[in-house]
Backbone as numpy.savetxt, mean C-alpha at the origin, in Angstrom:
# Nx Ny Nz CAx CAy CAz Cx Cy Cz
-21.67 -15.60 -7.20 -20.36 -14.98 -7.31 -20.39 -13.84 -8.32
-19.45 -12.73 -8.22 -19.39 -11.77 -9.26 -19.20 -12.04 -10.61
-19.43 -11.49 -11.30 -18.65 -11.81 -12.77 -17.21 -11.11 -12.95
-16.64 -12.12 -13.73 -15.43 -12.00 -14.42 -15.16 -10.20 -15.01
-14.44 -9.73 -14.93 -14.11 -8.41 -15.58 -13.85 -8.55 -17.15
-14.60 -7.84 -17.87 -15.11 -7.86 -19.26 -13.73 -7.39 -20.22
-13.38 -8.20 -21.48 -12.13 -7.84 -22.02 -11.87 -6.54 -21.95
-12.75 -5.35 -22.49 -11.97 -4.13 -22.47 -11.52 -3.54 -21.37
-12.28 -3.58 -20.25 -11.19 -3.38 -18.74 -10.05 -3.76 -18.98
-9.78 -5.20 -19.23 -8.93 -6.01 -18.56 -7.66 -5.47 -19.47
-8.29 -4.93 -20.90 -7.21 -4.77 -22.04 -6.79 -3.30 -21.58
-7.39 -2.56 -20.86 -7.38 -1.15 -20.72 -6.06 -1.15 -19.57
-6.32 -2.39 -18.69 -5.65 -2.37 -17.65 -4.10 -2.48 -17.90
-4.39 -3.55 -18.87 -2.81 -3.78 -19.54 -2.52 -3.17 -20.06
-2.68 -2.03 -21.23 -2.42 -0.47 -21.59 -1.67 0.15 -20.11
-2.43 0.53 -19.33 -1.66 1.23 -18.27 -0.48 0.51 -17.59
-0.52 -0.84 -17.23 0.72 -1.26 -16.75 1.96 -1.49 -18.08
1.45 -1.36 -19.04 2.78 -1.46 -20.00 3.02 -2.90 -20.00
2.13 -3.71 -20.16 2.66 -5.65 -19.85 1.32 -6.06 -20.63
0.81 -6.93 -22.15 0.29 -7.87 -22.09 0.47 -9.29 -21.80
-0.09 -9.62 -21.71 -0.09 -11.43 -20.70 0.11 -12.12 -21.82
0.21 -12.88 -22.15 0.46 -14.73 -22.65 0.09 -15.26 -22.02
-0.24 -15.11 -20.68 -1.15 -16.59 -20.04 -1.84 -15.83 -19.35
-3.06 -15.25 -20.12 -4.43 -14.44 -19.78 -4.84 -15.18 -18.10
-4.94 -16.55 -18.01 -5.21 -16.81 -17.09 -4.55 -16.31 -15.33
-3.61 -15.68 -16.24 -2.42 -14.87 -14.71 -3.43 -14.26 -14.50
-3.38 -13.27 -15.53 -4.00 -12.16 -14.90 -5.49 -11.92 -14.79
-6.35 -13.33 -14.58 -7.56 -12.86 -14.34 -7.52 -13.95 -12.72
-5.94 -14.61 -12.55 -6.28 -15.28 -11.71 -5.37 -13.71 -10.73
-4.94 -13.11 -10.79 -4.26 -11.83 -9.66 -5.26 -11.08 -9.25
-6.21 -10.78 -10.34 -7.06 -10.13 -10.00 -8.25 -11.10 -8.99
-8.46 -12.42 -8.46 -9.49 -12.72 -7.99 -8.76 -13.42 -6.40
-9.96 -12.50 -5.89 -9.86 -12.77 -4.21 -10.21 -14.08 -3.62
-9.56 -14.60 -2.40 -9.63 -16.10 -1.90 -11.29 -16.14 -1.87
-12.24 -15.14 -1.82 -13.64 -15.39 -1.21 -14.15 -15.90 -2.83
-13.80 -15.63 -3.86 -14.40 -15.81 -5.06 -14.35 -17.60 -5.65
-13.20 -17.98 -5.28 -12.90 -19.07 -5.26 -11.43 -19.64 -5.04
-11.44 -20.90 -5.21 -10.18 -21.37 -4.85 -8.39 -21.31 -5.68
-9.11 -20.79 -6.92 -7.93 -20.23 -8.11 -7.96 -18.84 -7.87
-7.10 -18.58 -6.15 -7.05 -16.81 -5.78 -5.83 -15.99 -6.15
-5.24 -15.35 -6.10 -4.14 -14.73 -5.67 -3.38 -14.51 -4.73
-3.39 -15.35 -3.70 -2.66 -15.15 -2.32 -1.59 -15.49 -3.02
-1.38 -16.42 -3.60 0.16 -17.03 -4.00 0.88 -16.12 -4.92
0.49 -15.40 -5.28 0.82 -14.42 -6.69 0.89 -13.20 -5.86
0.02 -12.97 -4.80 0.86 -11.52 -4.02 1.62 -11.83 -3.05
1.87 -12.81 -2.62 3.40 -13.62 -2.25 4.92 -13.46 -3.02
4.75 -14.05 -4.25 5.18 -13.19 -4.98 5.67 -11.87 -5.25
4.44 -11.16 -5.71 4.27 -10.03 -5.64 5.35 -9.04 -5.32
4.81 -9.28 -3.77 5.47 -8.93 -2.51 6.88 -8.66 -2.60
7.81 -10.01 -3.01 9.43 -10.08 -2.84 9.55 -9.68 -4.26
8.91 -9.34 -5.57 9.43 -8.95 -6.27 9.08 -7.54 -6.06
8.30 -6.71 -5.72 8.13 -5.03 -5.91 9.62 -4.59 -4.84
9.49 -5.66 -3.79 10.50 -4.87 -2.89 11.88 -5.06 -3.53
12.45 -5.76 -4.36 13.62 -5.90 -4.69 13.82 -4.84 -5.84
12.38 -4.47 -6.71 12.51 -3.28 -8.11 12.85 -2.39 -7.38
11.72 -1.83 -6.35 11.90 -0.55 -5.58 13.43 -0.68 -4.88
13.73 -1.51 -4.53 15.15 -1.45 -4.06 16.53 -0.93 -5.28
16.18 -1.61 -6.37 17.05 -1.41 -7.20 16.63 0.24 -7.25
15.68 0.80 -7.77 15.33 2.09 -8.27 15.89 3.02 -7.07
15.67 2.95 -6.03 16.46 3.66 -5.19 17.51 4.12 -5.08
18.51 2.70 -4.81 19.53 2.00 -5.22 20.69 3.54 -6.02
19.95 3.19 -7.68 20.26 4.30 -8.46 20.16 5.67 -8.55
18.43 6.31 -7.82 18.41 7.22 -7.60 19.24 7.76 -6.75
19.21 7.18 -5.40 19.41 8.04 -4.12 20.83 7.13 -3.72
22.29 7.12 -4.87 23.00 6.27 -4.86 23.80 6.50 -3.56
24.23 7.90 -2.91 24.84 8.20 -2.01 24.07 8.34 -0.58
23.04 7.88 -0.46 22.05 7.90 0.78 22.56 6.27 1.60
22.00 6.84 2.87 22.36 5.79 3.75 21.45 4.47 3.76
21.61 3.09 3.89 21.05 2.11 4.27 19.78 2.34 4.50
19.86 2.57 6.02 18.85 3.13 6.96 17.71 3.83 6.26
18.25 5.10 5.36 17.52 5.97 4.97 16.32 5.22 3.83
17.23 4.48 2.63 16.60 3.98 1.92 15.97 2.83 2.43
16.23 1.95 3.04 14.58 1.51 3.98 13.45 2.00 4.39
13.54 3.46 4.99 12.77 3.81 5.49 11.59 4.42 4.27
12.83 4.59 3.48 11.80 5.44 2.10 11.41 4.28 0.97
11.75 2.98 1.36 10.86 1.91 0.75 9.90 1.20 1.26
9.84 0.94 2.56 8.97 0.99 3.44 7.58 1.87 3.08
8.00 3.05 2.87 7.00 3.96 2.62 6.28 4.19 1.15
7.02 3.59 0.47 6.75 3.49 -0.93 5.91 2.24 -0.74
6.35 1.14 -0.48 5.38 -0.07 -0.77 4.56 -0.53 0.47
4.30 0.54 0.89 2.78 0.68 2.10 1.71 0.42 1.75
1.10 -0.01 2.52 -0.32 -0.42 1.91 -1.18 0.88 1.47
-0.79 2.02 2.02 -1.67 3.11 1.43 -1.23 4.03 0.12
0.06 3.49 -0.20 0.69 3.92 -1.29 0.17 2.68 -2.22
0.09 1.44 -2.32 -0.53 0.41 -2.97 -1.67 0.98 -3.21
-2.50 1.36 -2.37 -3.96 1.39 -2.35 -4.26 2.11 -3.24
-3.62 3.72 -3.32 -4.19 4.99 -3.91 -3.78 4.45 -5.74
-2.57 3.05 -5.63 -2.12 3.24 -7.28 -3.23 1.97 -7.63
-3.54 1.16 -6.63 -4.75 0.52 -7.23 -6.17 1.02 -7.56
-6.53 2.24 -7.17 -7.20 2.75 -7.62 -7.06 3.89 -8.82
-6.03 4.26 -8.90 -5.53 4.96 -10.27 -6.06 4.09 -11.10
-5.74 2.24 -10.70 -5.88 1.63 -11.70 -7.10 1.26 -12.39
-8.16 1.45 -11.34 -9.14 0.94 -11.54 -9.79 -0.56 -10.91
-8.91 -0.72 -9.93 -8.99 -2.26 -9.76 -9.82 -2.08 -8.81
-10.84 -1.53 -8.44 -12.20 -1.90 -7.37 -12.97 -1.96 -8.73
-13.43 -1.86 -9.45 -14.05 -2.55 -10.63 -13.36 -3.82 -11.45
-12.23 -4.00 -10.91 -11.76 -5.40 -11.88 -11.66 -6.69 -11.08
-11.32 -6.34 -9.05 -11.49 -7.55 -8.68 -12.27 -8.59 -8.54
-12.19 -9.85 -8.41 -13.25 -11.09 -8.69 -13.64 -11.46 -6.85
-14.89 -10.89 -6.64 -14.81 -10.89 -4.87 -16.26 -11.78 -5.19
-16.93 -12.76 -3.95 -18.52 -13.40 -3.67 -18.88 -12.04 -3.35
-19.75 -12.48 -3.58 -21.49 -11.22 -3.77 -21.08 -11.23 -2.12
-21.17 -11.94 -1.37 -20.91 -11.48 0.12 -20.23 -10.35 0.27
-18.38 -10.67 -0.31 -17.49 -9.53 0.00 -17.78 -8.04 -0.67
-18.30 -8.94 -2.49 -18.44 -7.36 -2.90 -19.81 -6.57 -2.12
-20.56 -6.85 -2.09 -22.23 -6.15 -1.02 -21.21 -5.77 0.36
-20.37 -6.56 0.90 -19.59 -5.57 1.96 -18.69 -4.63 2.07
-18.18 -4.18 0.82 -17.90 -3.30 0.41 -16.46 -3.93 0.24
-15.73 -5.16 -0.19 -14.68 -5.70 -0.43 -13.95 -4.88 -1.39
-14.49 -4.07 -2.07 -14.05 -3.69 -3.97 -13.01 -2.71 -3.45
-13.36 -1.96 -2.52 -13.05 -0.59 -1.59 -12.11 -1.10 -0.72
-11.95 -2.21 -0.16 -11.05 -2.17 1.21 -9.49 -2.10 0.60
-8.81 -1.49 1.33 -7.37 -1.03 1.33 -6.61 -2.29 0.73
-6.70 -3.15 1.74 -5.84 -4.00 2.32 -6.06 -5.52 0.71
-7.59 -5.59 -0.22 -7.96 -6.31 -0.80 -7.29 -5.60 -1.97
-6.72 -4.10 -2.27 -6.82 -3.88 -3.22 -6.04 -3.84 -3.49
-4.71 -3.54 -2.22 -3.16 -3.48 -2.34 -2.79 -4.94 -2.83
-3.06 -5.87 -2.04 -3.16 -7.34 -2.37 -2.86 -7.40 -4.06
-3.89 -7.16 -4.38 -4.59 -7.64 -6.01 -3.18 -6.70 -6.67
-2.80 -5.83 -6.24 -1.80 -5.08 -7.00 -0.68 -5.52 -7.22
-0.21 -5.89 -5.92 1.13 -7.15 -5.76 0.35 -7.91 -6.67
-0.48 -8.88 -6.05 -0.65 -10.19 -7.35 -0.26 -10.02 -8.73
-0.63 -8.74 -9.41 -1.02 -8.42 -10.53 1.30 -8.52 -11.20
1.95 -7.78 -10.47 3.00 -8.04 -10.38 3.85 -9.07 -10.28
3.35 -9.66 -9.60 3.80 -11.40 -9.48 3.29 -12.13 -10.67
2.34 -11.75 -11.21 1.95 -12.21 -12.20 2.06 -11.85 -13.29
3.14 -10.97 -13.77 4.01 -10.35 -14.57 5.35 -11.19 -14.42
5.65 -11.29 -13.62 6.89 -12.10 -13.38 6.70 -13.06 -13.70
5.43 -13.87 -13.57 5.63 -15.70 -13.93 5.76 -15.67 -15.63
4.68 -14.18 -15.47 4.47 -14.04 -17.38 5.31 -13.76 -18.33
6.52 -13.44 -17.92 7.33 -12.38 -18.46 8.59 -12.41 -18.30
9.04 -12.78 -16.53 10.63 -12.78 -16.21 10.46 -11.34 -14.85
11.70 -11.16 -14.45 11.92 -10.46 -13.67 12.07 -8.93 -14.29
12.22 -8.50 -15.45 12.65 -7.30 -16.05 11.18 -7.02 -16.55
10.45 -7.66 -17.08 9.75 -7.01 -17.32 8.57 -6.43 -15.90
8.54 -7.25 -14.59 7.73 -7.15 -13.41 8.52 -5.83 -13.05
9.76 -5.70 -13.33 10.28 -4.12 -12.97 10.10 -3.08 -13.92
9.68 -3.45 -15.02 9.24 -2.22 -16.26 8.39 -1.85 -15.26
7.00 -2.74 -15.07 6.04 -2.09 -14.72 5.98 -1.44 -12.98
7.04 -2.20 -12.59 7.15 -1.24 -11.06 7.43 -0.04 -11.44
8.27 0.51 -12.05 9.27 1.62 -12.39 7.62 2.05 -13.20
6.98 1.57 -14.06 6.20 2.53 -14.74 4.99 3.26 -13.64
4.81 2.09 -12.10 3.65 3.07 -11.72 4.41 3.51 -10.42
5.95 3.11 -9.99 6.55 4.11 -8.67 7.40 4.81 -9.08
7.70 5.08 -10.16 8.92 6.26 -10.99 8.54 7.27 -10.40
7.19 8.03 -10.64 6.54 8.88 -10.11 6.46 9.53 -8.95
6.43 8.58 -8.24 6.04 8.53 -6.84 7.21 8.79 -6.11
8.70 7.62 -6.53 10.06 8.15 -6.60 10.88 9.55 -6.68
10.19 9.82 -7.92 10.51 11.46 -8.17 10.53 12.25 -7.49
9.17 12.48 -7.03 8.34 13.58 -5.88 8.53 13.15 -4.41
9.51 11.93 -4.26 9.54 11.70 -2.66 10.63 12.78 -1.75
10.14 13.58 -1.20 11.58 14.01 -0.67 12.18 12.75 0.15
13.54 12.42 0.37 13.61 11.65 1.59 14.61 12.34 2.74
14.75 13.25 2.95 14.17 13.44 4.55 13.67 13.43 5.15
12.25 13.86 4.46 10.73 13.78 5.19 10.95 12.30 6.03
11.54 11.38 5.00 11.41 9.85 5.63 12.44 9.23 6.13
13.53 10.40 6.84 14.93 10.10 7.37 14.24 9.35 8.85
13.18 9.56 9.31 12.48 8.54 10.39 11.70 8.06 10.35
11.09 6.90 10.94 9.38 6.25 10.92 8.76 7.17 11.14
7.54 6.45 11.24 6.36 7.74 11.27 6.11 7.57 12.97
6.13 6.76 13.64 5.80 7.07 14.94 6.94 7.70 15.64
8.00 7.12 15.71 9.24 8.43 16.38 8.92 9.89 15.82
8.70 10.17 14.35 8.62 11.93 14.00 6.91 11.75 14.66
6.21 11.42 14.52 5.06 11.71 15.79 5.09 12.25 16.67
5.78 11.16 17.69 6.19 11.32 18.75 7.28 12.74 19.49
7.69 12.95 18.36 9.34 14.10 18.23 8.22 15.64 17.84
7.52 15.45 17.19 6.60 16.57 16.95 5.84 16.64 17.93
4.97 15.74 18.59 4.06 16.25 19.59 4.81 16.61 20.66
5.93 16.11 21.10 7.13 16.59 22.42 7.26 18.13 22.36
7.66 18.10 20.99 7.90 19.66 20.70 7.80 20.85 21.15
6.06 20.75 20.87 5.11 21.53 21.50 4.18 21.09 22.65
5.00 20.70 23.15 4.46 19.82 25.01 3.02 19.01 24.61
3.44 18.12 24.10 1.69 17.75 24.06 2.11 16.08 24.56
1.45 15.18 24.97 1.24 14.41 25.28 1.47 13.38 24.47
2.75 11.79 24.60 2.15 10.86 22.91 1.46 10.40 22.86
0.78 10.12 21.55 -0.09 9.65 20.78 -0.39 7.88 21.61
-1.55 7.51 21.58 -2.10 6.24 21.99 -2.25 5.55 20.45
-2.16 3.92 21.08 -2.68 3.30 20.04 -3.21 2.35 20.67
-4.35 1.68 19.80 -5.16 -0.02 20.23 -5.34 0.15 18.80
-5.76 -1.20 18.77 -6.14 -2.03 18.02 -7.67 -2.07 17.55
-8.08 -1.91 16.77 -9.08 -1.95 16.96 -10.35 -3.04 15.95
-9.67 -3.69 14.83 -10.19 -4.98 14.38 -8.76 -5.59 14.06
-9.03 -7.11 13.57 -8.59 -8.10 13.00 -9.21 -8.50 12.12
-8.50 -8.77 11.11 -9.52 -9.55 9.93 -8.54 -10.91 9.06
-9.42 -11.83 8.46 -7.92 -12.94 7.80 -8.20 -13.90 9.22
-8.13 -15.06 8.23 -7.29 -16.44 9.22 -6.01 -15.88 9.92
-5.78 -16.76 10.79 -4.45 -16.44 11.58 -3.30 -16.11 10.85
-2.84 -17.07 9.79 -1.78 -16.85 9.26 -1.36 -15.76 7.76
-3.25 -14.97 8.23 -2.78 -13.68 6.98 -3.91 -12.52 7.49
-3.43 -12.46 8.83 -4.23 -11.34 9.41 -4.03 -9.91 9.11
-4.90 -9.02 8.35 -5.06 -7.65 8.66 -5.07 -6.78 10.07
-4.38 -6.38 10.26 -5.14 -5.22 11.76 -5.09 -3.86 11.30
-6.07 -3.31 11.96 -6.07 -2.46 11.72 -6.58 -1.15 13.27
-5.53 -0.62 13.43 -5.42 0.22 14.12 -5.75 1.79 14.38
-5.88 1.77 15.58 -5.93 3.88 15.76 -5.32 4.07 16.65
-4.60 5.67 15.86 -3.53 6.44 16.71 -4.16 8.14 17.29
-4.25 7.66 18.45 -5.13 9.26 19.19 -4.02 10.39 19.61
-4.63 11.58 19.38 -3.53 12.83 20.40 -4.94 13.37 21.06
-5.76 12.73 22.37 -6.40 12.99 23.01 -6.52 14.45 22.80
-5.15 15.43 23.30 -4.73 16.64 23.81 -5.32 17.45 22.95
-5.42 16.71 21.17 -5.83 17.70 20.25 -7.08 16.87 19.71
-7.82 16.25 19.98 -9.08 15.52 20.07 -9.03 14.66 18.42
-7.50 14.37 17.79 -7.71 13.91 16.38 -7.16 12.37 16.60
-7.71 11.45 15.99 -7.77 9.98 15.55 -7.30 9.90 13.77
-6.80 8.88 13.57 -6.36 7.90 12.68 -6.29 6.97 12.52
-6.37 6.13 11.38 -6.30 4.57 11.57 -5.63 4.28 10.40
-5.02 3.05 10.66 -4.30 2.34 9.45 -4.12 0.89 9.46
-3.99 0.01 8.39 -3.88 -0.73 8.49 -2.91 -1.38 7.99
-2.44 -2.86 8.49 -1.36 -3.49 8.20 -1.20 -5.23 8.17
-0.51 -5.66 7.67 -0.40 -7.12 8.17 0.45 -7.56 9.45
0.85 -6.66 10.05 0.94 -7.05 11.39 0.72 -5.38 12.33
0.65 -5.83 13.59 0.11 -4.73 14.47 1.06 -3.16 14.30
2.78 -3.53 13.79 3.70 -2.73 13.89 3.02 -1.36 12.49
3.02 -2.39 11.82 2.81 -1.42 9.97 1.50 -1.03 10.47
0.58 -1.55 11.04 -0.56 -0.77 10.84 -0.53 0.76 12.11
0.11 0.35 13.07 0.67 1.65 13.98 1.42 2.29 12.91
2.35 1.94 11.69 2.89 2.95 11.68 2.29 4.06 10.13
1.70 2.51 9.97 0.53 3.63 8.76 -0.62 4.50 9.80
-1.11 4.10 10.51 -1.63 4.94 11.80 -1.23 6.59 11.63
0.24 6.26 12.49 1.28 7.81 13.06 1.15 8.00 11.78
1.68 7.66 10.59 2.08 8.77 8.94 0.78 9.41 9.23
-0.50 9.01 9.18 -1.64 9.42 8.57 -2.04 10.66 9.66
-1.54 10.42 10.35 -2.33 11.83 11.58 -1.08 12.72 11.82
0.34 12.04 11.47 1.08 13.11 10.92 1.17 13.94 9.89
1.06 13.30 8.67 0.19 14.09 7.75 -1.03 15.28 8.31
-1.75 14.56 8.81 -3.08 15.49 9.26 -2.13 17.18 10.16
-1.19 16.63 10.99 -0.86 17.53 12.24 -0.08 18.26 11.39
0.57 17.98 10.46 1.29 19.31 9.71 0.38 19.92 8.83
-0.70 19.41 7.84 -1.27 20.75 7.39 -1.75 21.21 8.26
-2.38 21.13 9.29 -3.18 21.83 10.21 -2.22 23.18 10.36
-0.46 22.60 10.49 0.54 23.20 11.07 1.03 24.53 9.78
0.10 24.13 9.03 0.79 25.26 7.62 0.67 26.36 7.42
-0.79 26.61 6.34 -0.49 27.61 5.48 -1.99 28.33 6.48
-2.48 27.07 7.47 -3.68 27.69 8.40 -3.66 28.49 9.83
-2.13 28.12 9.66 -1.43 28.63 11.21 -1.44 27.24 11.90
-0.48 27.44 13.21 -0.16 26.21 13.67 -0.86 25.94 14.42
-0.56 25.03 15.11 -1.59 24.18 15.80 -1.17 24.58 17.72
-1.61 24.42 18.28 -0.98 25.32 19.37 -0.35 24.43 20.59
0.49 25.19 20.97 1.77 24.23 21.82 1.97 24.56 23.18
């Protein structure tokens, strides 16, 4: 099995989230994956989970006080995506702090999206057992304030597969396909992970999710993303 992540990481880590522990054992148990052993974090990004979505709800909430229902779903949704998780777990450093078997880490476990978003929730949930509910929202607010700031939300007045779909119409093009293309996880905590094609313009995407819907729709964001810079400052893409 790997080794344990060495105090000054772990102290470095807690510097950036703004939270030391009192029960050190949280947080070396958030950080370790079901393959490492049986004291994992599934239960703690369970957790996790219902507490980031209720901070991000509040923070919205306040920001975007006169926005619609609808709207602010769609722009929390998008905030606590697995690829918005992913990019702040690696801000954090956490492909060097998780506790994965020499199996997962040699398969490149440290790196996968879906292991790292995980460990991030955990790490949150495990602020909450440590701390209370105010302080698991200090540290939401300290690493999605940011992210908050800079969101426009119109961009996210729709999912990502309808504005897909509404953009490729546009310019007569054909919609986008999707399959499936792995599964990963026991049944009852399956990853999929998907690709979204525009044959017409020969570009692919993939995303992944815990069920088939989120990973289609991290899919469409990601090759929508792609279809508007193409659409920018390079000239557009042709219709």
């Amino acid at each position: 099995m790997s080794r344990a992540p060495g105090t000054a990481p772990l102290e470095q880590l807690q510097q950036r989230l703004g939270h030391r522990w009192v029960q050190a054992a949280l947080l070396e148990r958030a950080l370790t994956h079901r393959s490492h052993g049986a004291d994992h974090n599934e239960r703690l990004e369970f957790l996790g989970d219902s507490v980031l979505s209720t901070a991000i709800s509040r923070l919205l909430y306040s920001r975007y006080g006169d926005s619609a229902e609808g709207d602010l779903t769609r722009v929390r949704a998008h905030l606590v995506r697995e690829d918005s998780l992913h990019r702040l777990a690696l801000e954090l450093d956490l492909p060097s702090l998780v506790r994965l078997s020499e199996g997962e880490a040699k398969g490149g476990g440290a790196q996968r999206p879906s292991i790292l978003a995980d460990a991030l929730e955990a790490l949150i949930g495990a602020v909450f057992i440590d701390a209370g509910y105010e302080a698991a929202a200090g540290v939401v607010q300290r690493l999605f304030g940011p992210l908050i700031d800079s969101t426009d939300l119109a961009r996210w007045s729709k999912d990502a597969k309808t504005e897909l779909q509404e953009w490729l119409q546009g310019r007569r093009l054909p919609v986008p396909a999707y399959r499936i293309v792995a599964t990963r996880g026991q049944a009852h905590a399956q990853t999929f992970e998907v690709e979204c094609a525009v044959a017409a313009l020969s570009l692919t995407e993939r995303g992944e999710g815990r069920s088939r819907r989120v990973a289609e729709q991290e899919a469409a964001r990601r090759l929508l993303d792609q279809l508007k810079a193409q659409d920018g400052p390079g000239g557009p893409l042709p219709s």
